[in-house]
C-alpha positions in Angstrom: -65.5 58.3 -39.9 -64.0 56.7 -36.7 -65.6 57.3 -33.5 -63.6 58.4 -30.8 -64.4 57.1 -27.3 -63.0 58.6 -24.2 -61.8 56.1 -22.0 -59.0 58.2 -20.3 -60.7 58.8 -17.2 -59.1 61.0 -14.5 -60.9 61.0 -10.7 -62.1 59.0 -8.5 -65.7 57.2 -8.4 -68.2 58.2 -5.6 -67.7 54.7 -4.4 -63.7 54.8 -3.9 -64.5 58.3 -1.9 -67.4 56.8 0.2 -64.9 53.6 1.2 -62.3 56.7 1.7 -64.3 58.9 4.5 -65.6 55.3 5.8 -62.0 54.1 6.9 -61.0 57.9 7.8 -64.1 57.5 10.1 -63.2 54.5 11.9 -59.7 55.0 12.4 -60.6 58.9 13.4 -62.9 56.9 16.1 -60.5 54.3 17.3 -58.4 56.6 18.1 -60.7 59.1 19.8 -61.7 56.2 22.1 -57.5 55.2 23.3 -57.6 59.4 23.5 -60.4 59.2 26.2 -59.0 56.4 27.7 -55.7 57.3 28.4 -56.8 61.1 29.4 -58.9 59.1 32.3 -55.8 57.1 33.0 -53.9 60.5 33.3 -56.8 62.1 35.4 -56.9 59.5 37.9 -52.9 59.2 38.6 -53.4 63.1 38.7 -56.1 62.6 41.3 -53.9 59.9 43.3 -50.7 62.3 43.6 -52.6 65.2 45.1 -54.3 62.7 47.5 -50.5 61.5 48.6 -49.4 65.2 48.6 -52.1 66.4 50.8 -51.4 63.2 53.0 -47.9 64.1 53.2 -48.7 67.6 54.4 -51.4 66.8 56.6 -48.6 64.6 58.1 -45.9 67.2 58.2 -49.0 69.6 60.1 -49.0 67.1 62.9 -45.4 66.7 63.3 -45.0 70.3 63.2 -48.2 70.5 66.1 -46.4 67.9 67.9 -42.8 70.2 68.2 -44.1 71.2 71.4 -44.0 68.3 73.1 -40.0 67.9 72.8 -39.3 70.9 73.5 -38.8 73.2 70.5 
């Protein structure tokens, strides 16, 4: 009688998922650090066009203050 051996094997080794999660894992944190970045980029132009808005009204309060003096 013959022996049968199984060699159709269907799946995937732990290894090959271990590698799997590994690159998943540094691609999911590369990109979590440009995230962060770019969100600190965003925050600090946010930051720098409310300080030139509130300069620009702060400017229009004094020109408005200083109507007075031409007449209006």
């Amino acid at each position: 009688m013959h022996k049968i051996n199984k060699t159709n094997k269907s799946g995937f080794t732990l290894v090959e998922m271990l590698l799997v999660v590994l690159i998943i894992l540094i691609l999911a944190t590369v990109v979590a650090i440009n995230v962060s970045e770019h969100l600190m980029r965003a925050n600090n132009a946010a930051n720098d066009v409310e300080a030139k808005v509130d300069n620009m009204t702060d400017n229009n309060a004094d020109r408005a203050g200083n109507l007075g003096a031409y007449g209006f």
